[in-house]
C-alpha positions in Angstrom: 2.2 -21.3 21.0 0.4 -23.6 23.3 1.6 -23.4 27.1 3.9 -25.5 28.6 3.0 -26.9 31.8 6.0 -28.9 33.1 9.4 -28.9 33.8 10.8 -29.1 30.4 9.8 -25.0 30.3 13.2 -24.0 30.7 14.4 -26.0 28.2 12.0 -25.3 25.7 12.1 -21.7 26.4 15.7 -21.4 25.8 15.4 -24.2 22.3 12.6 -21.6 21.0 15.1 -18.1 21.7 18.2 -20.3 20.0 15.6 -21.1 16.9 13.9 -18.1 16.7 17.0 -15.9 16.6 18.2 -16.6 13.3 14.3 -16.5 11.8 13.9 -12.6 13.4 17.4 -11.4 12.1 16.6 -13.2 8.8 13.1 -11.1 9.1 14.9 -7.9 9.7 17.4 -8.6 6.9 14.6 -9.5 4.3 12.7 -6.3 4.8 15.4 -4.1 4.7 16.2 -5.7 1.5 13.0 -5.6 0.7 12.3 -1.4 1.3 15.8 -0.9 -0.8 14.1 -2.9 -3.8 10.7 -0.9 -3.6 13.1 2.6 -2.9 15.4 1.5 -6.3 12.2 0.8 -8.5 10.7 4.2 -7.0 13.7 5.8 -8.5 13.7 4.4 -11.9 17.2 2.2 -10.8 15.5 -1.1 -12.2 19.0 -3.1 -12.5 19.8 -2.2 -8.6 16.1 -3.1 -7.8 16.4 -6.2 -9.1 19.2 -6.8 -7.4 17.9 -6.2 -4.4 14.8 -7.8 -5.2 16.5 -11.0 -5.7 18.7 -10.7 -2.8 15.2 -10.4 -0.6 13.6 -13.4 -2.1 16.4 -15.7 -1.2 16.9 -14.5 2.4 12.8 -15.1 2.8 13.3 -18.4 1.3 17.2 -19.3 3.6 15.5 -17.7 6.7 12.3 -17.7 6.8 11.2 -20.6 5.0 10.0 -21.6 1.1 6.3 -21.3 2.3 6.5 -18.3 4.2 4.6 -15.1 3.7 7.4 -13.3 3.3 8.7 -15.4 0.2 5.2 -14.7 -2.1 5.7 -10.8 -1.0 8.9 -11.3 -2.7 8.2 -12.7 -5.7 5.6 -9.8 -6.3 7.9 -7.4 -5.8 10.7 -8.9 -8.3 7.7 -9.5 -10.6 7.1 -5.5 -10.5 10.5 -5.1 -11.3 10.5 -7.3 -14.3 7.4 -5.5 -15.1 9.0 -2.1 -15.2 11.8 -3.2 -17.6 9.3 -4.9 -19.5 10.6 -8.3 -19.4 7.0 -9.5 -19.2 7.5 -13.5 -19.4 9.9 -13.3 -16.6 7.7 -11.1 -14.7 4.4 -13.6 -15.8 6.3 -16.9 -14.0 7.0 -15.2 -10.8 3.6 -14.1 -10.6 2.6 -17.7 -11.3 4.3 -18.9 -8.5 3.7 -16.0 -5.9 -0.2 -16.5 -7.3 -0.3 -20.1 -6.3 1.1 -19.2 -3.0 -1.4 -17.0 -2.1 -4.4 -19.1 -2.9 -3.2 -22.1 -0.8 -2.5 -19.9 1.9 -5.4 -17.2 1.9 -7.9 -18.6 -0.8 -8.9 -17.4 -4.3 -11.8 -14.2 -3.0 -8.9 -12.7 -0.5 -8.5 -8.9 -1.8 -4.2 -10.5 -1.3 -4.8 -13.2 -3.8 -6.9 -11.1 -6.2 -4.0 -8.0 -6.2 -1.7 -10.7 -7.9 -4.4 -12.1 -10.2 -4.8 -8.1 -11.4 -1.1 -8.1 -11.8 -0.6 -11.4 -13.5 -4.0 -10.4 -15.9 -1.9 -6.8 -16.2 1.8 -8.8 -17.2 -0.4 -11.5 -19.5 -2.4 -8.2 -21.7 1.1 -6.7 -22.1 2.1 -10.0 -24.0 -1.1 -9.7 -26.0 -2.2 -12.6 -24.3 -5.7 -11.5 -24.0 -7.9 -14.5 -23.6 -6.0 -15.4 -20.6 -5.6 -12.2 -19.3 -9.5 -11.7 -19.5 -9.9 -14.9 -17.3 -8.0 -13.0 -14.3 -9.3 -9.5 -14.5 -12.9 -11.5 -14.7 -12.0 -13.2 -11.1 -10.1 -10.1 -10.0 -13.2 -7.5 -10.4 -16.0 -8.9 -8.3 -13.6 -9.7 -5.5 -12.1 -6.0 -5.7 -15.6 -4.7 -5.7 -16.6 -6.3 -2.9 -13.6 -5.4 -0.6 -13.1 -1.9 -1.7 -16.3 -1.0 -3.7 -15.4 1.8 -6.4 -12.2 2.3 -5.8 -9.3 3.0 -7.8 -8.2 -0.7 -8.0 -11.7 -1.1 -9.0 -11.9 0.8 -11.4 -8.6 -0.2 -13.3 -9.2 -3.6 -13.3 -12.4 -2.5 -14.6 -11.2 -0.7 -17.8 -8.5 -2.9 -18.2 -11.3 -5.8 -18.6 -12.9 -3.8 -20.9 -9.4 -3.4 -23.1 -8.8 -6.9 -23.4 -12.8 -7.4 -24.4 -12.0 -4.9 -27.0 -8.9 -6.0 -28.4 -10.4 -9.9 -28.8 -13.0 -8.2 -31.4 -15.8 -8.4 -28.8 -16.7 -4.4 -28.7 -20.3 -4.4 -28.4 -18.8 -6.1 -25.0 -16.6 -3.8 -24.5 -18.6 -0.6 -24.3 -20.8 -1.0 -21.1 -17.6 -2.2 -19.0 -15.4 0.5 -20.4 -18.3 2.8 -19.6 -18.9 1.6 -16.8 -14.7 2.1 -15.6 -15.1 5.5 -16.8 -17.1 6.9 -14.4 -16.0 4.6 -11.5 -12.3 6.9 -12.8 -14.1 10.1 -12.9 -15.8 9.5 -9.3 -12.6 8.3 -7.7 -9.3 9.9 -9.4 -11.5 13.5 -11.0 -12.5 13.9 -14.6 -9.3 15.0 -15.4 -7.1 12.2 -14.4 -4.4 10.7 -16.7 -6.7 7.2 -16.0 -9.6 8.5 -17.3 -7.7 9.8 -20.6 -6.9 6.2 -21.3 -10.2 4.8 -20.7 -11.4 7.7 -22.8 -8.8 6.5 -25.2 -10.2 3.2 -25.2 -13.7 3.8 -24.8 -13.3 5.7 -28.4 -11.9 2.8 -30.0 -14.5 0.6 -29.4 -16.8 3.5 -30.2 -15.3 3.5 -33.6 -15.5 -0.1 -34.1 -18.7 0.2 -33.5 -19.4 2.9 -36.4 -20.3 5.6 -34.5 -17.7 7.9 -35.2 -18.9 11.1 -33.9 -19.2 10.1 -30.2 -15.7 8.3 -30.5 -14.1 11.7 -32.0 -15.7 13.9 -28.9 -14.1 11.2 -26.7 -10.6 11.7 -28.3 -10.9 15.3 -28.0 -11.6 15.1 -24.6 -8.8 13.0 -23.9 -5.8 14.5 -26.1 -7.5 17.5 -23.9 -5.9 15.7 -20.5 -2.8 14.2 -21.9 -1.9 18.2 -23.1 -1.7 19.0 -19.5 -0.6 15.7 -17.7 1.6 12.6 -18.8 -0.4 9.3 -19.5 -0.3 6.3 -17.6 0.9 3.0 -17.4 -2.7 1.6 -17.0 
């Protein structure tokens, strides 16, 4: 705030305490909300999350404001919710609208913006929408890269890419990206990460599609190798 520099201080002073008072509970209230939505979804309690979740998002918007920082936060977080229980469209228009927030607000290369282009690319190949989910993890990548270099985001955006490539028929496309994820994984999480099984996974697909059978059968062997000894994951 710009300083005041006449008599009207007092006034204004105590206008700004009477305004701001309701915005800083409304804060407090929101995050609290918030941390109980992120502790439920920790847990596996995905109907309490929710719950929560919602709650959050409409004290951001009474308190704090439609446009507020706090309100896109919020819709991410219900949107990982939704994602959890699988209710991907739901998940896929929250992400929309916390996407378009973010973009006016920070600008389409911000490494904010392009974490909820990787999670609306993420809800969009769940509904087999692979085209469009393509588009994202295509904008998401370079601006990852840049910010973080190989890092885990990185990297699963990366092989994630390359899955979507693969599963629009486009595997001589595929292979160098999914390649390329794979040892980006093995650098950053170790060769015998969960990640790296799925890219494995994936990588001997496209392998296969590609006739050469041999190589994709060493790469399933290597992976069923991981998943013996630790769970798969989600991405």
């Amino acid at each position: 705030m710009a300083p005041v520099n006449n008599l009207r201080v007092l006034v204004l002073v105590v206008a700004l305490l009477l305004q701001a008072a309701p915005a800083a509970a409304g804060e407090a209230e929101w995050k609290l909300l918030t941390g109980q939505a992120n502790l439920q979804l920790q847990r596996g309690n995905l109907r309490q999350a929710e719950t929560f979740a919602r709650d959050a998002l409409a004290e951001a918007e009474r308190s704090l404001g439609r446009n507020h920082r706090a309100v896109d936060q919020s819709l991410v977080t219900l949107a990982l919710v939704l994602r959890s229980a699988q209710r991907y469209p739901e998940a896929e228009k929250e992400l929309r609208r916390a996407l378009a927030m973010r973009e006016k607000a920070l600008g389409p290369n911000d490494p904010a913006t392009a974490l909820v282009m990787n999670n609306l690319a993420d809800v969009l190949q769940m509904q087999k929408k692979f085209a469009e989910s393509e588009r994202w993890y295509r904008r998401t990548v370079p601006v990852f890269e840049k910010a973080h270099g190989e890092d885990r985001r990185t990297a699963v955006s990366l092989g994630n890419l390359g899955a979507v490539v693969y599963a629009q028929g486009r595997a001589a496309e595929a292979e160098p990206l999914l390649r390329r994820a794979l040892a980006m994984k093995e650098k950053v999480l170790g060769a015998d990460s969960p990640s790296v099984a799925l890219t494995l996974r994936h990588l001997a697909d496209t392998l296969a599609a590609l006739g050469r059978d041999a190589e994709a059968k060493k790469l399933e062997a290597r992976a069923a190798a991981i998943q013996a000894s630790k769970p798969m994951p989600a991405i």
